[in-house]
N, CA, C and O atoms as a CHARMM CRD file, in Angstrom:
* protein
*
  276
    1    1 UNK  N     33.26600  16.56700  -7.92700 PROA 1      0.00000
    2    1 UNK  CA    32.05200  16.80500  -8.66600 PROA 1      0.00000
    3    1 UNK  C     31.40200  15.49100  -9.08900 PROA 1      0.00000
    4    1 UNK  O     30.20900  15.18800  -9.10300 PROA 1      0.00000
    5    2 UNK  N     32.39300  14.84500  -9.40300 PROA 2      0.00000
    6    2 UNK  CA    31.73600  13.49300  -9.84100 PROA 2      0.00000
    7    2 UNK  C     30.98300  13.04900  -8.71500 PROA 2      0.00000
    8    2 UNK  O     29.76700  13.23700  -8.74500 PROA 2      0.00000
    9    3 UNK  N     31.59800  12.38500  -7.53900 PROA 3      0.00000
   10    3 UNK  CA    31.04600  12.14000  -6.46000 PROA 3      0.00000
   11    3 UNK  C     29.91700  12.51700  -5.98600 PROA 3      0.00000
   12    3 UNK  O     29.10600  11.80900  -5.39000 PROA 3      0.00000
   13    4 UNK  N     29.81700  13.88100  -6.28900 PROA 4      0.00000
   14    4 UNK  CA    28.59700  14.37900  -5.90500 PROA 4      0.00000
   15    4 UNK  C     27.20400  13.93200  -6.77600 PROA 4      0.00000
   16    4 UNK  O     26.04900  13.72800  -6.40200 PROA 4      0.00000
   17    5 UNK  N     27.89000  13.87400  -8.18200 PROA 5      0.00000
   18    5 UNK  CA    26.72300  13.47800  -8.94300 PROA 5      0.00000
   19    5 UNK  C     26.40400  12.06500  -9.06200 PROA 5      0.00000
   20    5 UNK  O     25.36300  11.63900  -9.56400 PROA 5      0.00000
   21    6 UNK  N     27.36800  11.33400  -8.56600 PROA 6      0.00000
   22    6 UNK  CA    27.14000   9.72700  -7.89400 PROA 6      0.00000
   23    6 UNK  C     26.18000   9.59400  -7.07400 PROA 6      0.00000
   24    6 UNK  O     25.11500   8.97700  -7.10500 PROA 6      0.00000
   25    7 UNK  N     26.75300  10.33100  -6.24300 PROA 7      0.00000
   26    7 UNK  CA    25.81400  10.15200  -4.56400 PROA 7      0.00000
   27    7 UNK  C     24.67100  10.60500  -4.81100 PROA 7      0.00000
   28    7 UNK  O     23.91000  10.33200  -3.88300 PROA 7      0.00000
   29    8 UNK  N     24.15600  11.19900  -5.66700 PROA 8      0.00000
   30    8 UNK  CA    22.53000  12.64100  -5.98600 PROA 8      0.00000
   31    8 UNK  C     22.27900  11.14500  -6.76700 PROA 8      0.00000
   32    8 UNK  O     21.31400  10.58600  -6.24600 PROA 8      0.00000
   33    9 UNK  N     22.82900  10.40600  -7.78300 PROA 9      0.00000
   34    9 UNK  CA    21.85600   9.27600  -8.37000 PROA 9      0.00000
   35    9 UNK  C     21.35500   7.83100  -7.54000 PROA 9      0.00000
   36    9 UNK  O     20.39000   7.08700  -7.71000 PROA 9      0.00000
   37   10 UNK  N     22.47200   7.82000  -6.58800 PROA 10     0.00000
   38   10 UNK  CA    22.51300   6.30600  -5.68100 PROA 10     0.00000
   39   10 UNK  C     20.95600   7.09200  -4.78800 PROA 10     0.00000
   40   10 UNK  O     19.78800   6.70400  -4.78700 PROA 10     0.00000
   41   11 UNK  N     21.36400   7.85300  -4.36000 PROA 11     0.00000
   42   11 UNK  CA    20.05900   8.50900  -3.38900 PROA 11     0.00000
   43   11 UNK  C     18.96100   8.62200  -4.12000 PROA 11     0.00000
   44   11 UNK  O     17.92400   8.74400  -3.46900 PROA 11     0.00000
   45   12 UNK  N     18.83700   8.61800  -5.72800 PROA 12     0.00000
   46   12 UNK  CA    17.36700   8.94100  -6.10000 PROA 12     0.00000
   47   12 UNK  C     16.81300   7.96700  -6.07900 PROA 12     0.00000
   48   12 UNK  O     15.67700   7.87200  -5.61400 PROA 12     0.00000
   49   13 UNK  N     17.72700   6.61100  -6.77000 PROA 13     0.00000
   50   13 UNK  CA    17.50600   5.19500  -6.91000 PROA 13     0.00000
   51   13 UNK  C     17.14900   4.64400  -5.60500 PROA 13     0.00000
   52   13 UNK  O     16.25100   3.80200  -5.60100 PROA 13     0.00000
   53   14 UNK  N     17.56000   4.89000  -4.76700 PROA 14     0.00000
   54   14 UNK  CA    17.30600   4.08300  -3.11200 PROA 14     0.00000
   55   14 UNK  C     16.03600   4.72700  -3.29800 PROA 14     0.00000
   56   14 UNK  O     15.15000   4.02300  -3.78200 PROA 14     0.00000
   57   15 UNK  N     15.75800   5.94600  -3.00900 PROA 15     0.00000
   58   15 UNK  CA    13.97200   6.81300  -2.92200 PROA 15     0.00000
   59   15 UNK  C     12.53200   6.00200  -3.55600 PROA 15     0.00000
   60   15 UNK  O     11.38600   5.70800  -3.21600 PROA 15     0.00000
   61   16 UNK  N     13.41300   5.88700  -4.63400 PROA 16     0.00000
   62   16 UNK  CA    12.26000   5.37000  -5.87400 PROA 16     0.00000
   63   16 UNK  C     12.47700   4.08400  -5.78700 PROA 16     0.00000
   64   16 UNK  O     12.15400   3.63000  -6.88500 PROA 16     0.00000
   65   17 UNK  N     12.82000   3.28000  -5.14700 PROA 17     0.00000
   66   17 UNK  CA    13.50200   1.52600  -4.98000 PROA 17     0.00000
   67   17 UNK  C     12.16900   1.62100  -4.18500 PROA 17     0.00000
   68   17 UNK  O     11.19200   1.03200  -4.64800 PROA 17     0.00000
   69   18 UNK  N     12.03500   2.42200  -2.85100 PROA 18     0.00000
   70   18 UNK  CA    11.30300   1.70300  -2.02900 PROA 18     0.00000
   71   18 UNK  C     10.03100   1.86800  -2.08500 PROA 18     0.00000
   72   18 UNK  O      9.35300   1.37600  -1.18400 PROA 18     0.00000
   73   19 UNK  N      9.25600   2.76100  -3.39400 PROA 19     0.00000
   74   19 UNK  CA     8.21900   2.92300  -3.73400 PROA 19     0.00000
   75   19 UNK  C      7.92900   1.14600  -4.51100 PROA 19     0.00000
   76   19 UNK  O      8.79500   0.59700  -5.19200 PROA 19     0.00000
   77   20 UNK  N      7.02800   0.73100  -4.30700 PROA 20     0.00000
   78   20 UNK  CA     6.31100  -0.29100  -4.93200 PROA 20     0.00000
   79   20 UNK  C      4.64900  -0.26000  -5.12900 PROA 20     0.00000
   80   20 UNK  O      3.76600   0.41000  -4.59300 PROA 20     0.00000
   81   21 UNK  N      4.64400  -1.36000  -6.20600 PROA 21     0.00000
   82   21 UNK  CA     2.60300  -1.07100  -6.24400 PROA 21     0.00000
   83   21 UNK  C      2.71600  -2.48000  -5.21500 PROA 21     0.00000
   84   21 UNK  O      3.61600  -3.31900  -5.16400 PROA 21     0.00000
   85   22 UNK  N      1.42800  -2.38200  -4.42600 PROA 22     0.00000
   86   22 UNK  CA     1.03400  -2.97700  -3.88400 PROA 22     0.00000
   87   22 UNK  C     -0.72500  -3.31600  -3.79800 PROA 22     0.00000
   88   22 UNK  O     -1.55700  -2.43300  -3.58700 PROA 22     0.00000
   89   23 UNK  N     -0.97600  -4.41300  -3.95800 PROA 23     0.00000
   90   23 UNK  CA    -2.74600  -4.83800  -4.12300 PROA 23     0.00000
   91   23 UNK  C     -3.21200  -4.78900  -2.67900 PROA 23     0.00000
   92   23 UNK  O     -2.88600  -5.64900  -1.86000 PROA 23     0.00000
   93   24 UNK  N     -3.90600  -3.85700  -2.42700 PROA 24     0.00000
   94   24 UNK  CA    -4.85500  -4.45200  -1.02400 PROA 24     0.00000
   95   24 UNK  C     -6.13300  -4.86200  -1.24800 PROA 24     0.00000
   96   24 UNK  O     -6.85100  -3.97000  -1.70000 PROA 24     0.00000
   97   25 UNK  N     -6.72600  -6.06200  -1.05900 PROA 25     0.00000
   98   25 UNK  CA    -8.14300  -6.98100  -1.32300 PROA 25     0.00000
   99   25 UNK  C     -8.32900  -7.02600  -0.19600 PROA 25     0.00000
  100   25 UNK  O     -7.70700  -7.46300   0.77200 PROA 25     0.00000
  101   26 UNK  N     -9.91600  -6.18500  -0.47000 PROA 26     0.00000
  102   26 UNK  CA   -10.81000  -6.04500   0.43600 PROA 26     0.00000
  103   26 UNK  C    -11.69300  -7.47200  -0.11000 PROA 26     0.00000
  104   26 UNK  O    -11.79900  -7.96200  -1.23400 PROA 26     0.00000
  105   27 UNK  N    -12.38900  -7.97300   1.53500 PROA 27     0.00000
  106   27 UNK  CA   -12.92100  -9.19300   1.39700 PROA 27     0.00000
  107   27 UNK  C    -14.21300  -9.59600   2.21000 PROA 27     0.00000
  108   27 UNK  O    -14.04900  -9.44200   3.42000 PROA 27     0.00000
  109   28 UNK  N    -15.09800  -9.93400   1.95400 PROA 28     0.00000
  110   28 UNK  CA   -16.39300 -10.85200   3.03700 PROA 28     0.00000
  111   28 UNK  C    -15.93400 -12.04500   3.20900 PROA 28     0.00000
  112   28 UNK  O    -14.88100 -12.67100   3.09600 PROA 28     0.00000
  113   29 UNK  N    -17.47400 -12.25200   3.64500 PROA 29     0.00000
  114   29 UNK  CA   -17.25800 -14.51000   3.56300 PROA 29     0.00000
  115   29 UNK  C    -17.75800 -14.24300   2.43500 PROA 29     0.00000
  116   29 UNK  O    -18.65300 -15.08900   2.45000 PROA 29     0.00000
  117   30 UNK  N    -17.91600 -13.54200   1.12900 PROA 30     0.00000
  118   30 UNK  CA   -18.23400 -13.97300  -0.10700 PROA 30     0.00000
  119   30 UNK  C    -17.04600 -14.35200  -1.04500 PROA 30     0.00000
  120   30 UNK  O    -17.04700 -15.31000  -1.81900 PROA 30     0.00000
  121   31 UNK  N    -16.25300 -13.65100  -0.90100 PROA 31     0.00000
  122   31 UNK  CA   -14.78100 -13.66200  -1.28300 PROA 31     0.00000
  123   31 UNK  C    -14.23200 -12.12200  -1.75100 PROA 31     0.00000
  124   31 UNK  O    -14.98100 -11.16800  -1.54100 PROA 31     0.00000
  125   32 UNK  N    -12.54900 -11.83700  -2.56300 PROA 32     0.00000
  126   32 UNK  CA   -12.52700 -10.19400  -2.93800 PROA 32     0.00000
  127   32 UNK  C    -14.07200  -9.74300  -3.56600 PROA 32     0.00000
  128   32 UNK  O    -14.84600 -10.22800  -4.39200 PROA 32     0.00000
  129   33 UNK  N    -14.05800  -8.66400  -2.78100 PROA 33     0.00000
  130   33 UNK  CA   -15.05400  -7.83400  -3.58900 PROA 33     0.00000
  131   33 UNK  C    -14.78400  -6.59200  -4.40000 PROA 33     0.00000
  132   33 UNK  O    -15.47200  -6.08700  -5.28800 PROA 33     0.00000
  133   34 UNK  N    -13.65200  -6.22400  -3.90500 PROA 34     0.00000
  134   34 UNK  CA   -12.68000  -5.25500  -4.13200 PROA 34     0.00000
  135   34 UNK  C    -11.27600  -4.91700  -3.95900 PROA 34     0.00000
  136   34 UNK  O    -10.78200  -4.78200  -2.83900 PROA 34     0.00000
  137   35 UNK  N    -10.34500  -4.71800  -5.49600 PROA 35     0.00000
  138   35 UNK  CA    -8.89300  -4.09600  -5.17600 PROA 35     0.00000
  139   35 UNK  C     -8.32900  -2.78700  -5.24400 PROA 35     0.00000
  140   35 UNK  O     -8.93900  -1.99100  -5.95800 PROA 35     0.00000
  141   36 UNK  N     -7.41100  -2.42800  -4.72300 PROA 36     0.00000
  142   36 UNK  CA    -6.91700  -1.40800  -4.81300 PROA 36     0.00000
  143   36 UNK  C     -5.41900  -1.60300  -5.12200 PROA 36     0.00000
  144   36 UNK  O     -4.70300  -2.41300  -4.53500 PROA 36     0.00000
  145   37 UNK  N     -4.95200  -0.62300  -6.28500 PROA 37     0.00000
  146   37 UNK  CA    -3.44800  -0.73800  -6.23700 PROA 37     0.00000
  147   37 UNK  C     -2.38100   0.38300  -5.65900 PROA 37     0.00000
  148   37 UNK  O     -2.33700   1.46100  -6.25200 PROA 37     0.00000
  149   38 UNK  N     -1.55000   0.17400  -4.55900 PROA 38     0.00000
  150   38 UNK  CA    -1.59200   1.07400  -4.25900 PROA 38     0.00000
  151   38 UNK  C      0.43600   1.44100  -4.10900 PROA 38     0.00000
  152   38 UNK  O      1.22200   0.92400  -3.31500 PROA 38     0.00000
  153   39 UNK  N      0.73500   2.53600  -5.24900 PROA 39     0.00000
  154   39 UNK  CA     2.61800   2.30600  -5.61500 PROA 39     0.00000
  155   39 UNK  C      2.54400   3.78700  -4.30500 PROA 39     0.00000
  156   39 UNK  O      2.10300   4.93100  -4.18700 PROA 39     0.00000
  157   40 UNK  N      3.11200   3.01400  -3.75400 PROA 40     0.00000
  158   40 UNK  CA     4.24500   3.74000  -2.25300 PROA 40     0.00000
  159   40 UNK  C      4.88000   2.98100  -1.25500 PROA 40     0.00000
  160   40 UNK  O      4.84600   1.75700  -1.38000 PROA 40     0.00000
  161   41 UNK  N      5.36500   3.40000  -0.43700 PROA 41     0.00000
  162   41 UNK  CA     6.52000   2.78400   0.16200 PROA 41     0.00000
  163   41 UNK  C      5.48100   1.90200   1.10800 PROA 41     0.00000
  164   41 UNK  O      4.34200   2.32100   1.31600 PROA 41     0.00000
  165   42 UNK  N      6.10800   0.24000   1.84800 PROA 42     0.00000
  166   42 UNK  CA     5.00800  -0.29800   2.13700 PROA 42     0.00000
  167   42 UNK  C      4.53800   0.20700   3.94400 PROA 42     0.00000
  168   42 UNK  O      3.70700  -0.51700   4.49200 PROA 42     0.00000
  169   43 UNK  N      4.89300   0.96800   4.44800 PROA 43     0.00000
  170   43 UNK  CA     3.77500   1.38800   5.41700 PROA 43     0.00000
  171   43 UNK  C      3.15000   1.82200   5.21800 PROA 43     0.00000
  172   43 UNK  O      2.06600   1.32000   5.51600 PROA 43     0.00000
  173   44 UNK  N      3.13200   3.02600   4.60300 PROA 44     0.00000
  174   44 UNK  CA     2.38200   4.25800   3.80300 PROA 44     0.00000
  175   44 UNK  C      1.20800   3.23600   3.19500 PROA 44     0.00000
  176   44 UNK  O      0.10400   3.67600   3.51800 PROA 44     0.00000
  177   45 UNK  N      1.10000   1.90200   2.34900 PROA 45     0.00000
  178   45 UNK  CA     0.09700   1.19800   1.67700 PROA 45     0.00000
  179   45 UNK  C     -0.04900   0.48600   2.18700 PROA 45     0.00000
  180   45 UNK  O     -0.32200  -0.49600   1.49700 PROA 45     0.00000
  181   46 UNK  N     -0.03700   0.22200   3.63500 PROA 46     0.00000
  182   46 UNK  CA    -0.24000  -0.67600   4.72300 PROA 46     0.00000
  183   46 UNK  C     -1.50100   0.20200   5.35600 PROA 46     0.00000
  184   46 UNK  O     -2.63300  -0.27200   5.45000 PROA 46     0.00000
  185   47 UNK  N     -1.09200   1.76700   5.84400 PROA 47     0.00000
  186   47 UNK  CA    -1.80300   2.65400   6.53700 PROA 47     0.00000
  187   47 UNK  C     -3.25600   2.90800   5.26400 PROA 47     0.00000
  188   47 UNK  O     -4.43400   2.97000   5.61800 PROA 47     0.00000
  189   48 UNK  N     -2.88600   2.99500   4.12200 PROA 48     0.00000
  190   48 UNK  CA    -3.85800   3.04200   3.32300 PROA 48     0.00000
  191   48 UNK  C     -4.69600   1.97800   3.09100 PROA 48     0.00000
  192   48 UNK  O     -5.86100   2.37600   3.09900 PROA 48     0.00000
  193   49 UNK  N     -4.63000   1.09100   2.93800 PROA 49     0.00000
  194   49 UNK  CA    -5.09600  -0.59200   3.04000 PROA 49     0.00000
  195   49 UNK  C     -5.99000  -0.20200   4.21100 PROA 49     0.00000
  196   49 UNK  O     -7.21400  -0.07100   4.23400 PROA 49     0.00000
  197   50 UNK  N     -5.30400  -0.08600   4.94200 PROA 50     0.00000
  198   50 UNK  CA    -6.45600   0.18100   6.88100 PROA 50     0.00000
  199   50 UNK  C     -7.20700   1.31700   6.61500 PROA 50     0.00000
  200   50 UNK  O     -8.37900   1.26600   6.98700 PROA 50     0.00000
  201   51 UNK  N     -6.70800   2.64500   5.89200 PROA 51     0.00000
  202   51 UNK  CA    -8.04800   3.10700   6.22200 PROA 51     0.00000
  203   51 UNK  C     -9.26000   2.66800   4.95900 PROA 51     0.00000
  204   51 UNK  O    -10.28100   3.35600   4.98400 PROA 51     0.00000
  205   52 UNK  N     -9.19500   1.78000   4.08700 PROA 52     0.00000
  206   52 UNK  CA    -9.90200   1.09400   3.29000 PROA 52     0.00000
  207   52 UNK  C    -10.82100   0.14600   3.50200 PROA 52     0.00000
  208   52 UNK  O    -11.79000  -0.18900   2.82000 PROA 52     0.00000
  209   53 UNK  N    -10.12800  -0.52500   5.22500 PROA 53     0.00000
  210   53 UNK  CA   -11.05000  -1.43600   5.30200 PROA 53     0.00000
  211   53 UNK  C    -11.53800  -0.68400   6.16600 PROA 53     0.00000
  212   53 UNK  O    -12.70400  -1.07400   6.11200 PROA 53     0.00000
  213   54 UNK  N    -11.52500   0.49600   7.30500 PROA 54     0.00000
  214   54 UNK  CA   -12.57500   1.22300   7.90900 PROA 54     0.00000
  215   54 UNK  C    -13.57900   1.65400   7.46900 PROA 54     0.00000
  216   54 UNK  O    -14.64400   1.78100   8.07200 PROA 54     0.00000
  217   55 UNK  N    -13.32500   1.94200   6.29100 PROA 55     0.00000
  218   55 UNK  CA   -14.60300   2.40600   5.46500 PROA 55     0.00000
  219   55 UNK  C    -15.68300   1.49400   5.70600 PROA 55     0.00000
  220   55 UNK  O    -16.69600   1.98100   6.20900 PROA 55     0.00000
  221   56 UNK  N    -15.66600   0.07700   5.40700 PROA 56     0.00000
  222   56 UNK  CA   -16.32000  -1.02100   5.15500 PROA 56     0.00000
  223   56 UNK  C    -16.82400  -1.47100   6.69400 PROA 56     0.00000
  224   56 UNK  O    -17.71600  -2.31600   6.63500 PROA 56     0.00000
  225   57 UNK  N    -16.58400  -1.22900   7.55200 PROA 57     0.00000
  226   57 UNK  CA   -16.42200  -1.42000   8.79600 PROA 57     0.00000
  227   57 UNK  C    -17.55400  -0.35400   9.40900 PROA 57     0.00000
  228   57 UNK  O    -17.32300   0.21500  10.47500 PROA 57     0.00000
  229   58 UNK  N    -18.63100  -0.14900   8.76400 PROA 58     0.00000
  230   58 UNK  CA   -19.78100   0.86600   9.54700 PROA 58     0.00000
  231   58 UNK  C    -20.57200   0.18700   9.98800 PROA 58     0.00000
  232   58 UNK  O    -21.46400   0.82300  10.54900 PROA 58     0.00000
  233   59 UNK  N    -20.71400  -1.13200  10.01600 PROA 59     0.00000
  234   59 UNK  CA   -21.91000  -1.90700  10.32200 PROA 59     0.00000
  235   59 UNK  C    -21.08200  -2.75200  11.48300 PROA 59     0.00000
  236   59 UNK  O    -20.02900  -3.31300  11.17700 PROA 59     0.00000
  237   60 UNK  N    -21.60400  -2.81600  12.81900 PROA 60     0.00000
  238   60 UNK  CA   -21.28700  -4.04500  13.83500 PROA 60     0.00000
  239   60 UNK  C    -21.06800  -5.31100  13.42800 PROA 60     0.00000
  240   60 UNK  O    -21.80100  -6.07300  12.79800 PROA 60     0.00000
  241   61 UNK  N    -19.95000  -5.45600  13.86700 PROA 61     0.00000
  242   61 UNK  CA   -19.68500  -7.11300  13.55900 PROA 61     0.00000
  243   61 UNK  C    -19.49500  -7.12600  12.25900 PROA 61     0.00000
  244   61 UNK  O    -20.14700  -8.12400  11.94800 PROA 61     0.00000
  245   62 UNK  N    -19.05100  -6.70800  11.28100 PROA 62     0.00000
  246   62 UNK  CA   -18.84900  -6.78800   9.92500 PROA 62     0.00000
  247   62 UNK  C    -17.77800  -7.89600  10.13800 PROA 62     0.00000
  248   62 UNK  O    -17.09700  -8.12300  11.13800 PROA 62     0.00000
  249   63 UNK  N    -17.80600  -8.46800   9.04600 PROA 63     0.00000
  250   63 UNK  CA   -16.70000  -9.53600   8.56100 PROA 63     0.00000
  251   63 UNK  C    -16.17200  -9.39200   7.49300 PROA 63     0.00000
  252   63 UNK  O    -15.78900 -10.32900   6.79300 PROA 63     0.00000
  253   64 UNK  N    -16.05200  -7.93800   7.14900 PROA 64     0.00000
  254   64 UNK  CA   -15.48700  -7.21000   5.90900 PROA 64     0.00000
  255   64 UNK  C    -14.11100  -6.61300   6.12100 PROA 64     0.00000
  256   64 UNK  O    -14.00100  -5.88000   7.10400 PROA 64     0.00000
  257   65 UNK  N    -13.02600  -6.80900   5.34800 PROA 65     0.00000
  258   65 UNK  CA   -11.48900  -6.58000   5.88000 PROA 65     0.00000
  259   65 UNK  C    -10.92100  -6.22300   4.60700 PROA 65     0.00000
  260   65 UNK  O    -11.45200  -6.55700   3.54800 PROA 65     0.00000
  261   66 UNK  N     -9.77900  -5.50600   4.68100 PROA 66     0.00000
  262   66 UNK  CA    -8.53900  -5.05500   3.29900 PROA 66     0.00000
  263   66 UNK  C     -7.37600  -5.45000   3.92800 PROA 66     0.00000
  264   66 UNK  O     -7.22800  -5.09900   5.09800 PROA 66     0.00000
  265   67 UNK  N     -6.50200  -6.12300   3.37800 PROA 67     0.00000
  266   67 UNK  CA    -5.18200  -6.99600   3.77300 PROA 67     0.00000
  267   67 UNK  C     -4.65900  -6.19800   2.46900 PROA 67     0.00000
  268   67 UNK  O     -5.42200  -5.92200   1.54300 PROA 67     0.00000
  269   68 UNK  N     -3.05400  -5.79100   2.47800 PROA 68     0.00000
  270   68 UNK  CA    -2.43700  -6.57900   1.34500 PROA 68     0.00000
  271   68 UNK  C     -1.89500  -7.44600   1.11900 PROA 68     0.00000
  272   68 UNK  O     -1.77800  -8.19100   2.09300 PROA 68     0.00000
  273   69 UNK  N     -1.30100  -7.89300  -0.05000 PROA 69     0.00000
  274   69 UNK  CA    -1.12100  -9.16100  -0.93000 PROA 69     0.00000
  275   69 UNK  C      0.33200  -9.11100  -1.36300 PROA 69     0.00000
  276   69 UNK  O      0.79200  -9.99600  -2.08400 PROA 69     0.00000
């Protein structure tokens, strides 16, 4: 029983470990124009970051981008 209730806490802690906040700055040649903070695991706020800078991305040739940090 113990074990079990070991293993149910090591597993919640690993879950919630790999959640983090993460900043994605969106940017011109003016400099950030905009952040976002974004707490989830980091592909998940990698994939979100990208569709952030698509948004910005309606005009040809934009030189407008979201990285995170």
């Amino acid at each position: 029983m113990k074990t079990k209730i070991l293993f149910a806490v090591i597993m919640s802690c690993m879950v919630t470990a790999c959640k983090k906040t993460y900043t994605c700055s969106c940017t011109n040649p003016g400099g950030v124009f905009k952040t976002y903070e974004i707490k989830d695991t980091k592909k998940k706020a990698e994939q979100k970051c990208s569709d952030y800078s698509k948004e910005y991305q309606t005009i040809p040739f934009s030189e407008t981008g979201c990285s995170l940090n």
